[in-house]
N, C-alpha and C positions, 0 to 999 in steps of 0.2 A: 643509626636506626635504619632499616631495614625497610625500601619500600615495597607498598602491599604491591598484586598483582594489577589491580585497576590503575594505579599510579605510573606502573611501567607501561601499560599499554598506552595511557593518555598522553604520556611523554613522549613514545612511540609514534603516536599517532599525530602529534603537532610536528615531531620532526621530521616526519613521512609527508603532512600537508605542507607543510616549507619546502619541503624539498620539491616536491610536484610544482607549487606554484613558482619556484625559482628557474625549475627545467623548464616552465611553459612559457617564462617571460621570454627566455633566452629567444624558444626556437619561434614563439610566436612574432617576436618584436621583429627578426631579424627579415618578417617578410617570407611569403609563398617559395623562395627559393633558398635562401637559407634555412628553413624551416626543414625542407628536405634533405639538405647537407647533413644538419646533426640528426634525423632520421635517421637517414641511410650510415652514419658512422656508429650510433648510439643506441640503435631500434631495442636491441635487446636489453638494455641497462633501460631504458624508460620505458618499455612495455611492463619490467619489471617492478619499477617505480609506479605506475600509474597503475598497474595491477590488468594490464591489457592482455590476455591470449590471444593468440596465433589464432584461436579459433574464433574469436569475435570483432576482428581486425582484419582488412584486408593492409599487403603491403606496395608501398611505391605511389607513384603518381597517377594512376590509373590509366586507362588505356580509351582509345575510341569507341564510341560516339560522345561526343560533345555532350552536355546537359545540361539547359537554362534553369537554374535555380535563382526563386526571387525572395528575396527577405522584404517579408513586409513588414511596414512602419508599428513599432509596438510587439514585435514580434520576441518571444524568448528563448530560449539555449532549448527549452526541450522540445518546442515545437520545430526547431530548425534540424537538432537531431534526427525527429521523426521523417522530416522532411525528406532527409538526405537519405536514409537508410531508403523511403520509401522510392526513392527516384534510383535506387541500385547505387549512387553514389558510395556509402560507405557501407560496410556488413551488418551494421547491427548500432542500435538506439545507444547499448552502451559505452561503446566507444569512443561516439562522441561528445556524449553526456557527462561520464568522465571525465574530460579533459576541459570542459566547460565548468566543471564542481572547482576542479582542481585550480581555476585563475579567474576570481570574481572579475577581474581587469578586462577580460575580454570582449569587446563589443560589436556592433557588425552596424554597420550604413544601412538602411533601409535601398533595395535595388536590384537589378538583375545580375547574376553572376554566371562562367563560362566553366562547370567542371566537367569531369569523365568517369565513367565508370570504375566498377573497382579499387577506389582511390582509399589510402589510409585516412586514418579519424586525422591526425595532426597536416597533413596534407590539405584533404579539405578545410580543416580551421583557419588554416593560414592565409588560402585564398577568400574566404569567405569575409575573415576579418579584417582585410587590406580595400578599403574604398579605392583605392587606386584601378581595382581588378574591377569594377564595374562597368557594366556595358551600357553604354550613352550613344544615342544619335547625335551626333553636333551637327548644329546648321547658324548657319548666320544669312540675319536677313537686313541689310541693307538700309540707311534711312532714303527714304522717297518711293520705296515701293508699294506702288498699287495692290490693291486684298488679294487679285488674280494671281498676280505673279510672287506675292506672299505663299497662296497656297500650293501651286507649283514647285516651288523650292523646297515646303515643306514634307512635302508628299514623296521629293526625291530623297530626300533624307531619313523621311521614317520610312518607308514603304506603304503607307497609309494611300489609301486614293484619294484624287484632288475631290471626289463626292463624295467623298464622306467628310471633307472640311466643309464645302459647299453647302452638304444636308444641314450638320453640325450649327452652321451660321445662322441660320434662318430667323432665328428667333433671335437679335443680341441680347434683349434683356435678362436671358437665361444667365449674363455674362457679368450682369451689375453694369453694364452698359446702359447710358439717359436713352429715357426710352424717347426724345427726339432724335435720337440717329437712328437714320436710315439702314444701316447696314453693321458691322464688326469695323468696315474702312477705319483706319485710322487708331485703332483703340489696341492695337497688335501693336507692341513695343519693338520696336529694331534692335535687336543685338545676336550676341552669339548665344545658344542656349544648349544644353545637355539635354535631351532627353530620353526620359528611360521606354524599355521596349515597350513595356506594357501600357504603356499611355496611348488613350484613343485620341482621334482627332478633335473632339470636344476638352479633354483636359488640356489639348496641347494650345490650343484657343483657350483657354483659363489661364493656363499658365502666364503666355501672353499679355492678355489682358489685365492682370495681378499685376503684372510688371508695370506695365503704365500707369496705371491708379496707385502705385506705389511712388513712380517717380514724382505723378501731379502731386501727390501728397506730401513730398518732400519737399516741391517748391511752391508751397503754401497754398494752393488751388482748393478753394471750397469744391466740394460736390455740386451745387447748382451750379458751378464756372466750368466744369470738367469738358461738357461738350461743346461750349462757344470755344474753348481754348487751343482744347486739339484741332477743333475745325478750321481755326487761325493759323494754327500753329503749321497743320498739314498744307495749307494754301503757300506756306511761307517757305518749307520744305520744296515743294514744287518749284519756286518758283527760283531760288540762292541757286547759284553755282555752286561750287567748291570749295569755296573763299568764303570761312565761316564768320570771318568780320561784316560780310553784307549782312548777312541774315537778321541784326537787328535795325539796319536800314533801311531793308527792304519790310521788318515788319512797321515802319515807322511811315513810310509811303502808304500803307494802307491804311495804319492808322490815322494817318491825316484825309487820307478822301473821306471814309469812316466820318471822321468831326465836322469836315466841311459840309456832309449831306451827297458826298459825291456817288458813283457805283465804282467798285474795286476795279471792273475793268479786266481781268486777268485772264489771260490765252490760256494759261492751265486750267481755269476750271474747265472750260468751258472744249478743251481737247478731252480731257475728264469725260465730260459729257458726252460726247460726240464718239470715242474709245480711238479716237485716233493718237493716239499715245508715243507715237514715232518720230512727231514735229514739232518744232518750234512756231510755228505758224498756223495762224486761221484763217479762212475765208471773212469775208462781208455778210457772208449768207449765212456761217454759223455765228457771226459774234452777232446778226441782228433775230435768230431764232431763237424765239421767246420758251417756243417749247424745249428747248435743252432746259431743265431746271436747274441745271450748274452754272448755267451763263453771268455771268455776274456783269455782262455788257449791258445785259434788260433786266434783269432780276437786281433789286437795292439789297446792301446790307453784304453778309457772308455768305458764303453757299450752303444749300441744304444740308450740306456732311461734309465732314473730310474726301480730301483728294489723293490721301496716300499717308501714309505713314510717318508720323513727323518724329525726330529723335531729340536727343537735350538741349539742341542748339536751338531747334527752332522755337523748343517750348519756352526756353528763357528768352529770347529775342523778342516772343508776345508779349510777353510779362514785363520785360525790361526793354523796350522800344529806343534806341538810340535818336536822340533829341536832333533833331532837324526841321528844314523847312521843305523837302523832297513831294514834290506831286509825281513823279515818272523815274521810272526807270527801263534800262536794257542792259542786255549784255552785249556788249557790242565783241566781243571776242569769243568765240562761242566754244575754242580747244582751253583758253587759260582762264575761263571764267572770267573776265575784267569788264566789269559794272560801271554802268556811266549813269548816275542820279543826278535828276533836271526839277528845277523849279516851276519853270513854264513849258507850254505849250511847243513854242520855236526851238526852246533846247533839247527837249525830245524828241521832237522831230529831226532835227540836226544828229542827233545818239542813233535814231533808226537808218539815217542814209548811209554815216556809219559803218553799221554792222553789215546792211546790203554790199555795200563796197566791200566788206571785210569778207564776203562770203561769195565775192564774183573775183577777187586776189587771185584765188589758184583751184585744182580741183579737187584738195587736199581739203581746203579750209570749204569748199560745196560740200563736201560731203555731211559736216555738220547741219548745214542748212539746209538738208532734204527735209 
């Protein structure tokens, strides 16, 4: 039997769409540069296939100027089409509309992307659908850094101004930050992060801040504990060396003045307070100035706010305090971090003569102890 006309063309027509979708997996899978290899060997065999003229196509990789094009979140094939044609990218809507019909597979990251002018439809698709090809700020920020020197780093990294973090800040609760903290201190999570260009300084402090209320949430941190913990936690940061075994012994030294009814006692806040940030050491005159309100020499309890940026070491060492009998510590080595935890008064003091001897040794080991 004999088929009708409509039957040929339907047949036709699925084995014209198989074929399209097989050609695009090929050139699309293999990535923004193989993409171009079976172009530039095939252009005319799949122009033909995809039904592409010369006339609504430009050819090759395109040429300069550069073009940020940004796929946003929720975005679909025909508005990025639009997109492209309308930023001179590609010639025309159809092109690359096409070739987006032709492979439902196709999908694109949500992000900023690096094309050029004049570029072909299968060119640009290629880049556009390779997350690899987007354009990120990377910065990493450190555990134990200060909000100041947080946004400095940040600011060299995105091109953002440190005022426009600064403005950005004012308000934390904008941030789901407890509206007892003083500042954003603390609530900025330390790690490496991606950012995309288009992010202001206020998303980039959201970002941030998601991060940590995500890690407190992972280690079981009610929301009413959220800011007594990081402000623990940031105190505990300050104060460890390098040597991530202290950090729950040194959270456990405060724990225990804490129960006793003691004052924490701590040079960092209270350098904190003062912004002299350079030293391991304080005056008489600042650890008995009531008015610093970071002093925790005069001031009971924890300090107003975080000191800095606490990261996962410090936050489990509050939470998980290693069991001891420790009222003091020092680091008596101030290049290898080596901790010396006293029970009493005499042994502490004995830890602090110590570290003086350790830091009048040589002019090597002075230099720490500026």
């Amino acid at each position: 039997m004999n088929e009708t006309s409509r039957e040929a063309r339907t047949k036709s027509t699925r084995r014209g769409g198989g074929l399209i979708a097989a050609v695009l997996v090929v050139i699309l899978a293999v990535g923004a540069g193989g993409a171009w290899v079976a172009w530039s060997n095939y252009e005319t065999q799949i122009r033909e296939i995809l039904g592409l003229s010369p006339d609504n196509d430009y050819e090759g990789t395109g040429t300069a100027p550069e073009i940020q094009i940004v796929v946003e979140e929720g975005e679909f094939g025909d508005a990025i089409a639009q997109k492209l044609v309308d930023a001179g990218v590609t010639k025309s809507f159809d092109a690359v509309y096409q070739l987006l019909l032709a492979d439902s597979s196709i999908v694109f990251t949500p992000g900023s992307y690096s094309l050029k002018t004049g570029m072909s439809a299968a060119s640009a698709v290629a880049i556009l659908s390779d997350p690899s090809n987007r354009i990120t700020f990377a910065v990493t920020i450190p555990e134990g850094y200060v909000l100041s020197k947080t946004f400095e780093t940040l600011s060299e990294a995105t091109g953002i101004p440190t005022a426009d973090f600064e403005a950005a800040a004012v308000d934390p609760t904008l941030f789901g930050i407890p509206d007892a903290a003083p500042t954003v201190e603390g609530f900025l999570f330390p790690a490496t992060y991606d950012f995309d260009p288009t992010q202001d300084a206020a998303s980039v402090i959201q970002t941030m801040v998601d991060e940590m209320i995500a890690r407190l949430d992972a280690l079981g941190v009610e929301p009413s504990e959220r800011f007594s913990v990081v402000t623990f936690a940031a105190l505990v940061q300050r104060e460890a060396g390098p040597n991530a075994e202290d950090f729950a012994k040194i959270a456990r030294v405060f724990q225990n003045r804490l129960d006793a009814g003691w004052n924490m006692e701590s040079d960092a806040t209270v350098t904190y307070g003062t912004g002299n940030l350079h030293t391991v050491w304080t005056t008489d005159a600042e650890r008995a100035d009531a008015g610093n309100p970071y002093n925790t020499y005069v001031h009971p309890g924890l300090p107003i706010g975080p000191i800095g940026l606490p990261g996962e070491v410090a936050l489990e060492a509050v939470l998980a305090p290693e069991p001891g009998p420790w009222f003091f510590f020092v680091t008596t080595n101030l290049k290898t971090g080596e901790t010396t935890f006293s029970e009493t008064t005499a042994q502490h003091e004995a830890a602090v003569r110590e570290l003086r001897a350790w830091c009048a040794a040589s002019p090597a080991n002075a230099d720490y102890c500026d």
